[in-house]
C-alpha positions, 0 to 999 in steps of 0.5 A: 560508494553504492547508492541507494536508489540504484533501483526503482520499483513501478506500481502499476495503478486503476481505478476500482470501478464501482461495486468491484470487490478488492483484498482488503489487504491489497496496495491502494491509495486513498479510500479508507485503510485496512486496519484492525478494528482496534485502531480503525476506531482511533484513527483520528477524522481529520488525517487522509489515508494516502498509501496502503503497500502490501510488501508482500506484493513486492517481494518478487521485485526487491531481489536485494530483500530490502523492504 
């Protein structure tokens, strides 16, 4: 039987240095998420923004294309 973690995909991370623009819609986590202004306004105070993944940015490392 195939498993499922039969591959690992690595995110290489740094830190944003102060003033340095970013693609909104780049993978990052925590700060603030990149959402349309009809959701941002109803995303709730009180949750933590842990993880943004732009697939699109992995495409080249799932060669099965499961994401």
């Amino acid at each position: 039987m195939k498993k499922n973690a039969d591959y690992a995909i690595a995110l290489k991370v740094r830190k944003i240095m102060p003033g340095e623009k970013i693609d909104e819609s780049c993978s990052k986590f925590y700060g603030a998420p990149t959402l349309p202004e009809s959701l941002l306004n109803n995303y709730p105070d009180d949750c933590v923004f842990f993880l943004q993944i732009n697939c699109e940015e992995l495409k080249d490392l799932d060669p099965d294309n499961r994401l």
